[in-house]
N, C-alpha and C positions, 0 to 999 in steps of 0.2 A: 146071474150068479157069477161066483168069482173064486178062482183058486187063491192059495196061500203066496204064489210065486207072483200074481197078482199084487196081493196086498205088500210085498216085499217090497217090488217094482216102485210102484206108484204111492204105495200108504193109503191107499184108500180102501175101504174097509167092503162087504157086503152092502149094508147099511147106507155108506154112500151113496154106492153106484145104482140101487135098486130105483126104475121107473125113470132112468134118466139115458138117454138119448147115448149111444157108444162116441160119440164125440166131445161130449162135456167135458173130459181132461187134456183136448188139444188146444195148446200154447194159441196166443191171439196172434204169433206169427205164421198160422198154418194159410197157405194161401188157398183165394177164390176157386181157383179152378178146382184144389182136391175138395175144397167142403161141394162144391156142388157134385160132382161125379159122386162124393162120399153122399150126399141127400139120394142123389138118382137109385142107387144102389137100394138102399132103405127102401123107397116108393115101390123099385121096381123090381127087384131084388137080383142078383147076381153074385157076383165079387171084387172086390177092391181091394189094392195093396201099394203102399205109399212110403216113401221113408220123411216121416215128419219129427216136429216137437212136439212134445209131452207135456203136463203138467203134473206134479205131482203133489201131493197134498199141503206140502208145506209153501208152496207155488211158486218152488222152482221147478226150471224146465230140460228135460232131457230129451237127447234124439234116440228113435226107436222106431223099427218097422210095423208101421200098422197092420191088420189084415181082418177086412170084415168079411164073413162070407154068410149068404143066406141061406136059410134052411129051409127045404118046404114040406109042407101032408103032401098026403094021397091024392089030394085033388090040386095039385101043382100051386097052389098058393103060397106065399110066404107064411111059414109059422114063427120061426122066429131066428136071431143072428148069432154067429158064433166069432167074437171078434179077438185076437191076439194081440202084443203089443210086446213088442223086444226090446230089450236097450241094449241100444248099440253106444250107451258111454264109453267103456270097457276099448272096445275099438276102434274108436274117435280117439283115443286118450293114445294107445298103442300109434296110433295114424301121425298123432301129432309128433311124439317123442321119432320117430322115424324120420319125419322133417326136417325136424331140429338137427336128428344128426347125419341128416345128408348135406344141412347147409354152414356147421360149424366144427371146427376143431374137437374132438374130444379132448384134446388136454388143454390147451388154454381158452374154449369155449370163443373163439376168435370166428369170426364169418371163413370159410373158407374160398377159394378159386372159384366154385361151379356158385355160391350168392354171391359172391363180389363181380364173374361175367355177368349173371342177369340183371344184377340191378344195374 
């Protein structure tokens, strides 16, 4: 199942996401090591949480905090996952504009002192 703040995120619907594995909408940049911990987790159950890329329905990709956690019965079995996904565009965006003006002039947009020592 899937909230509305879900479908806002990513565009993808109910319908989509139904019988399809919590990892179908990570980017083909997501690396080895989180897909397998992210399999282990599934088989074995536990929790997991990753800051990766996204895909979203129109298939571009965004960065967002993953978070799968597993659910179990009564008899300690996995029943089924409860999995989140944040976007963190919004502050990757904020992150960047902070860069920019730590390395340039605000009025003539000019590199200042502290980019002209590094580079």
């Amino acid at each position: 199942s899937c909230n509305s703040s879900y479908t806002t995120i990513t565009g993808h619907t109910l319908a989509d996401i139904q019988g399809r594995p919590p990892d179908f909408i990570a980017a083909p940049s997501l690396r080895w090591e989180q897909m397998s911990s992210l399999a282990q987790i599934r088989s074995k159950g536990g929790n997991w949480r990753a800051e990766m890329n996204l895909r979203r329905q129109d298939g571009t990709s965004f960065p967002a905090l993953g978070t799968l956690t597993s659910v179990k019965d009564n008899g300690a079995d996995v029943s089924h996952f409860v999995s989140l996904a944040t976007d963190l565009s919004p502050i990757r965006s904020v992150e960047k504009k902070l860069q920019y003006l730590a390395h340039h002039d605000p009025l003539t947009d000019l590199p200042n002192r502290l980019l002209t020592t590094e580079r």
